[in-house]
N, C-alpha and C positions, 0 to 999 in steps of 0.2 A: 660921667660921659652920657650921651644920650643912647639910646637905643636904636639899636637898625632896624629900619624899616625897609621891606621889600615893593617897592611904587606897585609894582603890577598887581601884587596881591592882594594890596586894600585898597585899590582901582575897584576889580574884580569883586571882593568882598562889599565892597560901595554900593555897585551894581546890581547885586546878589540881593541884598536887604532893599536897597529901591524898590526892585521887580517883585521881591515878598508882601511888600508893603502893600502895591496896587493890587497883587491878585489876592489878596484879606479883601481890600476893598470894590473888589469884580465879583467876591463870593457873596461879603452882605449886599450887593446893590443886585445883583443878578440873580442868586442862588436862592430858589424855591423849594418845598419840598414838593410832591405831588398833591400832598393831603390841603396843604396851603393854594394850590391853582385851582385846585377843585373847588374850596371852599371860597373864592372868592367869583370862578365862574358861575358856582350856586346863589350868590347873594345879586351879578350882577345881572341875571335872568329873573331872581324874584322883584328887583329895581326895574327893571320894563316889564314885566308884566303889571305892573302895579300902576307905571304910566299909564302903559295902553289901556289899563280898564277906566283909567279916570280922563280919557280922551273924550272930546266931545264930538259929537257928529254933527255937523253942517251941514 
């Protein structure tokens, strides 16, 4: 004979591992640390200052 299953609970369970799923991937696509923001606001100020020096004057 087959086994019972409960509809609501692996509905539920369904739902559960869905919504796990996207907030893994809301953590790697969004989740920085501090050390990582900083160090990429620090690269993207040495990238324009580096333009502006090599701007030419008209």
């Amino acid at each position: 004979m087959a086994e019972i299953v409960n509809l609501n609970k692996a509905r539920k369970a369904r739902t559960r591992a869905e919504e796990a799923a996207e907030a893994a991937a809301n953590r790697a696509k969004h989740g920085r640390t501090k050390a990582e923001k900083s160090n990429d606001a620090h690269a993207e100020a040495r990238r324009k200052a580096l333009l502006d020096g090599a701007k030419r004057e008209e």
